[in-house]
C-alpha positions in Angstrom: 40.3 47.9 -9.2 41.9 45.0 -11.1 41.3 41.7 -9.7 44.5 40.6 -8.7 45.1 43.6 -6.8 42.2 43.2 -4.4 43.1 39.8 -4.1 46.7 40.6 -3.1 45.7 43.3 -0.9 43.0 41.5 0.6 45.4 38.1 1.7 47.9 40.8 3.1 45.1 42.0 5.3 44.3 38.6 6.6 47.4 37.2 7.2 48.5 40.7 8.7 45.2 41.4 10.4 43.5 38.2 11.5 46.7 36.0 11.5 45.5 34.0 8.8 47.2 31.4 7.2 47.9 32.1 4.1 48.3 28.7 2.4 45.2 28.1 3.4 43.6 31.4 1.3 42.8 30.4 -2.3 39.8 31.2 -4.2 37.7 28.0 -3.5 38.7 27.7 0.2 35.5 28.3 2.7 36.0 31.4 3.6 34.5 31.5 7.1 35.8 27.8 7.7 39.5 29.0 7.2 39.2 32.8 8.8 37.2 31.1 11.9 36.3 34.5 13.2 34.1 35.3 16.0 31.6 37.8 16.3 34.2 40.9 17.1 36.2 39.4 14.2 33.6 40.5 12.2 33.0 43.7 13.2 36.9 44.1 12.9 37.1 43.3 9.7 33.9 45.0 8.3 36.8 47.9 9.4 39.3 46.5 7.2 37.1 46.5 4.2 35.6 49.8 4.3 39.2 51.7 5.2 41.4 49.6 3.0 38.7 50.1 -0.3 36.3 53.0 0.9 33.1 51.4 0.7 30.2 51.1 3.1 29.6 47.3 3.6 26.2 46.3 4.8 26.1 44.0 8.4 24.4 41.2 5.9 26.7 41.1 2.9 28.5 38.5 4.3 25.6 36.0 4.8 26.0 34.9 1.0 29.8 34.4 0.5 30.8 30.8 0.8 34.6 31.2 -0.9 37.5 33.5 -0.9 36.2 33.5 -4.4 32.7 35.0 -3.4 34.6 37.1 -1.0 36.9 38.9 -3.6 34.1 38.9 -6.4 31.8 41.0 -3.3 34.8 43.6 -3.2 35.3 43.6 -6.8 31.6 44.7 -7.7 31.5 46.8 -4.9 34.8 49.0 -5.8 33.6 49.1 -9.6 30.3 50.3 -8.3 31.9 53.2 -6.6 34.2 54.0 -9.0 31.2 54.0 -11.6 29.2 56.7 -9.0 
């Protein structure tokens, strides 16, 4: 999937989803710092991720993004991964 089209659909899930603000979401924004999501949060949108882009994502994949930009270069490599399989 093209870059810019997981990026779109994944700012229209947070806005829509977890009431994000979206002038706030740009790739060098802290991604946990602007989502401020509790634990259920998570869990919520693990949810999101794996019905909107049909992947499995591991409980500790998030422990290493900082930025929107980590966060949308995570889904990138793991919907090209799939799509390789």
């Amino acid at each position: 999937m093209e870059m810019i089209k997981i990026i779109e659909k994944t700012n229209s899930f947070l806005v829509e989803e977890f009431e994000a603000d979206l002038s706030l979401i740009h790739p060098n924004a802290r991604f946990k710092e602007v989502l401020d999501l509790d634990s259920l949060d998570y869990i919520d949108l693990l949810v999101v991720i794996e019905s909107n882009f049909h992947f499995k994502v591991q409980h500790g994949d998030f422990l290493s993004l900082i930025t929107f930009q980590d966060f949308y270069n995570y889904i990138h490599t793991k919907t090209e991964k799939k799509a390789a399989d």
